[in-house]
Backbone as ProteinMPNN parsed JSONL, in Angstrom:
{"seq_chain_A": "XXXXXXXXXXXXXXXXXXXXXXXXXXXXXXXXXXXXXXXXXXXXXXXXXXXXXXXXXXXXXXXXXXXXXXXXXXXX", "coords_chain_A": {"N_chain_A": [[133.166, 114.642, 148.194], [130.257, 114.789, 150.432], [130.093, 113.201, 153.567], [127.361, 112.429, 154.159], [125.902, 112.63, 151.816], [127.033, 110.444, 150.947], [126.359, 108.274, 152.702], [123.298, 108.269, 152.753], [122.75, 107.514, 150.424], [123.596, 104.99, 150.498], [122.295, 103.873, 152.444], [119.145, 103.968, 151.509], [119.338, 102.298, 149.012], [120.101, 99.635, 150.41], [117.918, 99.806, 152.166], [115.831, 99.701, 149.852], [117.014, 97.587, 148.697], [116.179, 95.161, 150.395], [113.381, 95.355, 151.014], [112.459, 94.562, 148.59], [113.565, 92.33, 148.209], [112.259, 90.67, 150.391], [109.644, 91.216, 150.106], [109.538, 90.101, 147.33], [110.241, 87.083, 147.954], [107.944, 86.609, 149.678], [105.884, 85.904, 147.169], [104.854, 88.475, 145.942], [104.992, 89.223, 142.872], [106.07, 91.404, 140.484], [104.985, 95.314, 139.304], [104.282, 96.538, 141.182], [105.02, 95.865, 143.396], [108.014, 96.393, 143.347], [107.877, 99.427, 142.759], [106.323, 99.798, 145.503], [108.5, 99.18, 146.931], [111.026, 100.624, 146.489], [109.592, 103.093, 147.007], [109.627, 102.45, 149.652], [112.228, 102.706, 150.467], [113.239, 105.305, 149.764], [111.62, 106.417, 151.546], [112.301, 105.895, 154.265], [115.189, 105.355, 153.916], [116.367, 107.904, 153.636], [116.249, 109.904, 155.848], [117.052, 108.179, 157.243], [119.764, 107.942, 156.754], [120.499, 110.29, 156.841], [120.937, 110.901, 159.628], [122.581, 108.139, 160.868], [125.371, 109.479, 159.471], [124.954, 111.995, 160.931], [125.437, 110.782, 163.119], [127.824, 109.174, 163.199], [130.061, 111.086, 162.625], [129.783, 112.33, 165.145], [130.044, 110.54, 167.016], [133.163, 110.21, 166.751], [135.674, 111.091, 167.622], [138.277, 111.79, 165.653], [137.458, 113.548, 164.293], [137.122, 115.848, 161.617], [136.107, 118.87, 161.945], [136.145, 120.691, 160.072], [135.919, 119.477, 157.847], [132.754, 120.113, 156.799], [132.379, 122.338, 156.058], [131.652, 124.742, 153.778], [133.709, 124.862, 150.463], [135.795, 127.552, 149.455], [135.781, 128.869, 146.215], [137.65, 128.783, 143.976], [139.948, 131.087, 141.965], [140.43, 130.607, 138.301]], "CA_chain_A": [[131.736, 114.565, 148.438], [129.885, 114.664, 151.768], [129.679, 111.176, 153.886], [125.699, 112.357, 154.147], [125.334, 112.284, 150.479], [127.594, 109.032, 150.631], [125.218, 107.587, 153.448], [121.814, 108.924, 152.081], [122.611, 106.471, 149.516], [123.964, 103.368, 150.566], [120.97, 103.393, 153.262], [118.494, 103.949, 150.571], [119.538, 101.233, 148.473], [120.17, 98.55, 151.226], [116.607, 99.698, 152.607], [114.836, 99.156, 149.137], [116.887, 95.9, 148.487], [115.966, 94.213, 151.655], [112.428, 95.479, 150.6], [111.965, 94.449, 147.566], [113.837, 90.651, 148.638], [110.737, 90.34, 151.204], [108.339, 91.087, 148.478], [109.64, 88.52, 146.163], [109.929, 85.762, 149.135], [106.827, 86.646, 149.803], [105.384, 85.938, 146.146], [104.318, 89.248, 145.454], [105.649, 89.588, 141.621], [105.308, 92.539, 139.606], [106.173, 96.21, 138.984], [103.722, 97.286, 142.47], [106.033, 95.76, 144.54], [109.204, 97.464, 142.77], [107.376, 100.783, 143.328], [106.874, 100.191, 147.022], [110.036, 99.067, 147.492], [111.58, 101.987, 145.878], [109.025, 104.697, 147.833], [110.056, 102.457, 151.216], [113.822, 103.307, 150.28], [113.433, 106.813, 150.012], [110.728, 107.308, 152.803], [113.429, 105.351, 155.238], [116.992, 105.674, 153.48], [116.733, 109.577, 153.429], [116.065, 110.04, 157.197], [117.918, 107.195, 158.133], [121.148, 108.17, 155.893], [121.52, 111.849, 157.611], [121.077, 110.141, 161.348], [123.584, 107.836, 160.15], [126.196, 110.339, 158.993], [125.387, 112.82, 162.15], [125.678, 109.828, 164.266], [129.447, 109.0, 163.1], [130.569, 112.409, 163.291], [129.183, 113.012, 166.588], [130.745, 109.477, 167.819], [134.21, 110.235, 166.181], [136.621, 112.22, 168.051], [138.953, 112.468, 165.319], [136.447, 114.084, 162.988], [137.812, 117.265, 161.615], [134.908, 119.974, 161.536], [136.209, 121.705, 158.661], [135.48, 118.911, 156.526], [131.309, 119.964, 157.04], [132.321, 123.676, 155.982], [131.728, 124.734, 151.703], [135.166, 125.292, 150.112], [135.743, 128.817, 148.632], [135.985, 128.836, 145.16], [138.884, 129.486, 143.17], [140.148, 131.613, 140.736], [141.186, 129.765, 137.402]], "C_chain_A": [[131.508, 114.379, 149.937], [129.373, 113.857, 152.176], [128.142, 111.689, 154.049], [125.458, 112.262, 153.028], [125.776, 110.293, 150.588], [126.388, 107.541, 151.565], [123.557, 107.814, 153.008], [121.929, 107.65, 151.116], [122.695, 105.283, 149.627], [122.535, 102.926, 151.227], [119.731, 103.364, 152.545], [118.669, 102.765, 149.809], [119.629, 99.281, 149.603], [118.217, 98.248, 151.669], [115.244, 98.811, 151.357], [115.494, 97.595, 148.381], [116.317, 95.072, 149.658], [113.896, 94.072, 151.559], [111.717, 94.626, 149.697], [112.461, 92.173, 147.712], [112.398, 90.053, 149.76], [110.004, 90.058, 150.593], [108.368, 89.836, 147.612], [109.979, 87.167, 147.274], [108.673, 85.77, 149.251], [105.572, 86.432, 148.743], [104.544, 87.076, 145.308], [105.696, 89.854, 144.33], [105.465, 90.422, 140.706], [106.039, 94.307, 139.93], [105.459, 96.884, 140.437], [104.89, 96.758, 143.488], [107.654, 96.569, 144.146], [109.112, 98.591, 143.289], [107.033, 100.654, 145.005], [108.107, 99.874, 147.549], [110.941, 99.867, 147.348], [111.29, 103.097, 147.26], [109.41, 104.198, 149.175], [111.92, 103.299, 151.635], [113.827, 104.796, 150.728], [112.991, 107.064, 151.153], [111.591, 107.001, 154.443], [114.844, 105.603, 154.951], [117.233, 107.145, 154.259], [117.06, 110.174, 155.58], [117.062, 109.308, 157.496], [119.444, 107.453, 158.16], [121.803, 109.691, 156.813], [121.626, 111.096, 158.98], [122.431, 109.718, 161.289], [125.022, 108.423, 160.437], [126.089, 111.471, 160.37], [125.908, 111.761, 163.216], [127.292, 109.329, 164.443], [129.83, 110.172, 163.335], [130.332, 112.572, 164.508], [130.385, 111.78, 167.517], [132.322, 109.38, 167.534], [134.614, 110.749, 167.046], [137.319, 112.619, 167.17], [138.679, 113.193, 164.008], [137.085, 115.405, 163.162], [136.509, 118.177, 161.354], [134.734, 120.69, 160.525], [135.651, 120.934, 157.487], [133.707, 119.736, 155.802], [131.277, 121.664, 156.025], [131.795, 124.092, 154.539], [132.902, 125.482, 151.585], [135.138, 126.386, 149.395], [135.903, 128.644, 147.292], [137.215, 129.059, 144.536], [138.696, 129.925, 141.59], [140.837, 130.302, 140.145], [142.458, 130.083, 137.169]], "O_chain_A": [[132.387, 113.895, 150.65], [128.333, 113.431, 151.674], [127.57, 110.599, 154.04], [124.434, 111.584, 152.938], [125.08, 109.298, 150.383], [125.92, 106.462, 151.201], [122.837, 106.855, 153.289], [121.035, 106.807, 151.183], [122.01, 104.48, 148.993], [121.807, 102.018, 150.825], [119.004, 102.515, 153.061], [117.775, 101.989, 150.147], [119.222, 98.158, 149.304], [117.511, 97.243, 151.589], [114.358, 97.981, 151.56], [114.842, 96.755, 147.761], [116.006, 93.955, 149.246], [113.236, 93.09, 151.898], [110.64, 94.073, 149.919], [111.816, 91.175, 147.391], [111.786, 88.995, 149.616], [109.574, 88.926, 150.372], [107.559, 88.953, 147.328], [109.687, 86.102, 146.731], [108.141, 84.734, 148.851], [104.425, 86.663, 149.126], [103.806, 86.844, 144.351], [106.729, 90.479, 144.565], [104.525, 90.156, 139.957], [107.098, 94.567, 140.501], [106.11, 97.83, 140.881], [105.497, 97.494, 144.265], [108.191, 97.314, 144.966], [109.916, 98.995, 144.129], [107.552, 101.499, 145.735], [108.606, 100.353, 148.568], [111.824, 99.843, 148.206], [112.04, 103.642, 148.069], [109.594, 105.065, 150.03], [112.448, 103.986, 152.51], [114.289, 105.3, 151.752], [113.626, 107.791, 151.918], [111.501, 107.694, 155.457], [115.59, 106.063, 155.816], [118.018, 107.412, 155.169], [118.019, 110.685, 156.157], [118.028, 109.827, 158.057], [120.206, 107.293, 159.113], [122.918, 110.018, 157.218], [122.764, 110.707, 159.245], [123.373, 110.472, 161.532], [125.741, 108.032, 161.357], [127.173, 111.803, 160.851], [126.761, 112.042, 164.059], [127.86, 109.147, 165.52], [129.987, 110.381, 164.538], [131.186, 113.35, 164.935], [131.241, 112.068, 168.353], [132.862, 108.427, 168.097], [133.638, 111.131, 167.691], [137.46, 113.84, 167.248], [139.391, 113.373, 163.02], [137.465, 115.973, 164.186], [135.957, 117.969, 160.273], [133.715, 121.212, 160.073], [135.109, 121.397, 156.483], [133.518, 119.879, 154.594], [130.271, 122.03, 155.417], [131.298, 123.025, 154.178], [133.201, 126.457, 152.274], [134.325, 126.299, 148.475], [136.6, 127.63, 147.332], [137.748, 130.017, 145.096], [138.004, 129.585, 140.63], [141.438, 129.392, 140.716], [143.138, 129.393, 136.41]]}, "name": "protein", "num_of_chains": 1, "seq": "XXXXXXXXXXXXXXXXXXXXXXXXXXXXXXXXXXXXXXXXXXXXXXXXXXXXXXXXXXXXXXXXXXXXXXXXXXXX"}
């Protein structure tokens, strides 16, 4: 799998826990805060997650380029 799928996600999830822990410190209890904490995830994870993922590659040197490529298919 591709570390941008792998990052897309983790940053998504970190974003809407850290979210949704505010919310409930903050005494707002209920399923509205769930749902913005969710739509902050995505509307920040997603963006944040490719940056992320170009940002290591870019800062790597011993990043192999081929990894980024799509693998040919094979015969069965």
């Amino acid at each position: 799998m591709r570390l941008r799928y792998y990052m897309i996600v983790l940053t998504t999830l970190c974003v809407a826990g850290a979210a949704i822990t505010a919310a409930l410190a903050m005494g707002f209890v209920g399923w509205p805060a769930f749902a913005v904490s969710g739509a902050t995830g995505l509307i920040v994870g997603v963006p944040g997650g490719i940056w992320l993922a170009r940002r290591i590659k870019k800062d790597d040197p011993a990043w192999n380029q081929r990894r980024d490529e799509p693998r040919p298919l094979r015969d069965a």
